[in-house]
C-alpha positions as CSV (number, residue, x, y, z in Angstrom):
1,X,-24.7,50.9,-15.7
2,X,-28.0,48.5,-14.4
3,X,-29.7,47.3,-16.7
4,X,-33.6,48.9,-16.9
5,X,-34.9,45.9,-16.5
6,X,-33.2,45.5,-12.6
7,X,-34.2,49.4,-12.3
8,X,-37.7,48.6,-12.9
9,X,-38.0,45.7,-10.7
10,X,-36.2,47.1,-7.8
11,X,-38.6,50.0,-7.9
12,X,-41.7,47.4,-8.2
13,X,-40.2,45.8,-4.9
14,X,-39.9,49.9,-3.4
15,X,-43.9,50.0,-4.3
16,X,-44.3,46.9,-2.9
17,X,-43.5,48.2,0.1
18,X,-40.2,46.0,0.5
19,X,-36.6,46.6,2.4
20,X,-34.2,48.1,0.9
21,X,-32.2,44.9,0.9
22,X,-34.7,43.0,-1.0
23,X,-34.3,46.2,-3.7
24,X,-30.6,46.0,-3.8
25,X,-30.9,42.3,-4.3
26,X,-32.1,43.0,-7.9
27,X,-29.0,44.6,-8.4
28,X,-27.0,41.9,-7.1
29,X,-29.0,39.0,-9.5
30,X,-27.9,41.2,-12.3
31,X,-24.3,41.4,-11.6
32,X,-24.2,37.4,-11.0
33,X,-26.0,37.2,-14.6
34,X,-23.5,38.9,-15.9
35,X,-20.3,37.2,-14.6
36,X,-22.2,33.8,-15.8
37,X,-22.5,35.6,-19.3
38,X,-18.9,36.2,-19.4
39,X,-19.1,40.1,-19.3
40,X,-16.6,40.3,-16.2
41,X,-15.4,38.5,-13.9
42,X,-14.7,38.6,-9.9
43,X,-12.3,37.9,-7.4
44,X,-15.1,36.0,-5.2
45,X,-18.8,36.4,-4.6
46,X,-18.3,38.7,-1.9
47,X,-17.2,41.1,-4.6
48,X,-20.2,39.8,-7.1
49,X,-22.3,40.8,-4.1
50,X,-20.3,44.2,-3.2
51,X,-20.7,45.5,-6.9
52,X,-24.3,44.8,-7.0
53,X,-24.8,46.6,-3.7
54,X,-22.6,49.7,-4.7
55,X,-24.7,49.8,-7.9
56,X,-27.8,49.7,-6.0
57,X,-27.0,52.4,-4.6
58,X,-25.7,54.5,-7.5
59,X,-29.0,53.8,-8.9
60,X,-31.2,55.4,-5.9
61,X,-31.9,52.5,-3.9
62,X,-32.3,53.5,0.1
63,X,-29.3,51.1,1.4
64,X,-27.4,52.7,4.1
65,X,-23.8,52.1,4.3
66,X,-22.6,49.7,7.0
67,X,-22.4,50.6,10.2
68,X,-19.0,51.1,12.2
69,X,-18.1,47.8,13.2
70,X,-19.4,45.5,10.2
71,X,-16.9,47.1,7.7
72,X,-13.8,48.3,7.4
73,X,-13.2,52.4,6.7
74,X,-12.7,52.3,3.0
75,X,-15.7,49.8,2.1
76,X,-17.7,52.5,4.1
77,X,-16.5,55.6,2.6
78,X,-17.3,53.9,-0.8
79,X,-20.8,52.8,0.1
80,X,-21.5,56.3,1.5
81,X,-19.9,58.1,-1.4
82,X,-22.2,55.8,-3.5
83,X,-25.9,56.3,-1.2
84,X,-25.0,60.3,-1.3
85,X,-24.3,60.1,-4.8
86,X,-27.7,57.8,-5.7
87,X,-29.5,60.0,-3.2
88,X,-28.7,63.2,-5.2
89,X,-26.6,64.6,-2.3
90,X,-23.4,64.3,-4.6
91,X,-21.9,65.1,-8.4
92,X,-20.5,62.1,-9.0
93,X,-17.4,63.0,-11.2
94,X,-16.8,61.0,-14.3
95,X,-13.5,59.4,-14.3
96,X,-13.2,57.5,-17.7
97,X,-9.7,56.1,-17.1
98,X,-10.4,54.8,-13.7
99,X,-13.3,53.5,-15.3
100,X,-11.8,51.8,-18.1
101,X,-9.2,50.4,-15.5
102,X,-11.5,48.8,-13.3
103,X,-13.2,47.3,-16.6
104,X,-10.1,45.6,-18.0
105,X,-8.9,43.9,-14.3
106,X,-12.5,42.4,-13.8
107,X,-12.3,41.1,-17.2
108,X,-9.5,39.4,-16.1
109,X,-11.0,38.0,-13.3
110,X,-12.5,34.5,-13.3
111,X,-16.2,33.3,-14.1
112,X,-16.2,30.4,-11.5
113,X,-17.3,33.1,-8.4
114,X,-20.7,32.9,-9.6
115,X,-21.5,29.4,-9.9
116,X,-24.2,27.7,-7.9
117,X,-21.6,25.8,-5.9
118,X,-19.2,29.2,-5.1
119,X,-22.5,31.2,-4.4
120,X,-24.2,28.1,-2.1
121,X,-20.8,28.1,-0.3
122,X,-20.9,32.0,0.0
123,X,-24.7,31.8,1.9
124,X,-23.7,29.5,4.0
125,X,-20.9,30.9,5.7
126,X,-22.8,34.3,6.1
127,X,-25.4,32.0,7.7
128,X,-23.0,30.7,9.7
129,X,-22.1,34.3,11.3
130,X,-25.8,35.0,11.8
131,X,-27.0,34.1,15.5
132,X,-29.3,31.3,15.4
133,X,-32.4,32.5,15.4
134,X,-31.3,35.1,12.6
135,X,-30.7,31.9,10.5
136,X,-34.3,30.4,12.3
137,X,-35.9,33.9,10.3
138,X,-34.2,33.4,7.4
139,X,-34.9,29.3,7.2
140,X,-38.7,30.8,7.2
141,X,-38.3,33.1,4.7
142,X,-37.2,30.1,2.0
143,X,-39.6,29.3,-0.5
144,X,-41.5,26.1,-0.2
145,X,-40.2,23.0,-2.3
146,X,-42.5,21.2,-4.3
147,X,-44.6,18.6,-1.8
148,X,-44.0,20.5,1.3
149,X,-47.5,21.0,3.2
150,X,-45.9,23.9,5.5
151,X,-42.7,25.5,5.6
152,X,-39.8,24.5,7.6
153,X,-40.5,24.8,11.8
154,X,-37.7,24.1,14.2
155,X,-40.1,23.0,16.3
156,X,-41.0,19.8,14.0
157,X,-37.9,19.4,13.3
158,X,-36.2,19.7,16.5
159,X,-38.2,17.1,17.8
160,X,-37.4,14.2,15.0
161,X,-34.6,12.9,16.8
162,X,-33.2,9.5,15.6
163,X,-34.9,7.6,18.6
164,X,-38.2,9.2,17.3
165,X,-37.3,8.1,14.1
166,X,-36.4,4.3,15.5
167,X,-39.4,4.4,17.7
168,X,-42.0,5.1,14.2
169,X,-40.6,1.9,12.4
């Protein structure tokens, strides 16, 4: 169950006028909060992120399953079984032993997955299997650190090669 806190906010970002995504990233800050609390664990931070996603979805959020070839057929019967059911298109049934199941294995699970170091490692390999100039868009997208002037350009920084670095001393 989200917190209403991460309900409220991904609904802020909805009036805001932001993706879907960006909603169901609310969603996936809370689960990492609460693997660093100690309430559960997980087996990586692929399944950190896949919880927060299915949740997201429970809760309403607009975030279609994944297409055909991104996932394999049981992740996407469980992400459209959770969209229909956040959606309103579906009862979902309770099922308090599966439930309480699923609840005692992810306690058992370890707290590392969501360090800074397991979740750093985690972005950059989905980087990694972005083309290029999806990583260019999301390099653009980062926040700017404190004394920047501009965000990052590949442009600038294509062109400070070493000899353009030799050649200013």
């Amino acid at each position: 169950m989200p917190e209403r806190r991460t309900v409220e906010k991904a609904r802020k970002d909805k009036r805001a006028g932001k993706a879907p995504s960006t909603q169901a990233g609310e969603f996936v800050h809370e689960e990492i909060r609460k693997i660093r609390r100690g309430q559960h664990g997980a087996r990586s931070p692929q399944q950190a992120i896949a919880i927060g996603l299915s949740e997201a979805r429970r809760a309403g959020v607009a975030l279609r399953p994944p297409g055909k070839r991104k996932a394999k057929a049981s992740t996407r019967r469980s992400a459209k079984y959770a969209y229909e059911a956040g959606q309103g298109k579906r009862k979902p049934r309770r099922r308090p032993r599966v439930s309480r199941a699923v609840s005692r294995v992810l306690k058992r699970e370890p707290r590392g997955t969501a360090s800074r170091a397991a979740l750093s490692k985690q972005a950059r390999r989905a980087a990694s299997r972005r083309r290029p100039k999806g990583r260019a868009d999301q390099r653009r997208r980062v926040p700017l650190r404190r004394g920047q002037k501009s965000g990052p350009d590949q442009s600038t920084s294509a062109a400070i090669t070493p000899a353009v670095r030799r050649s200013k001393v």
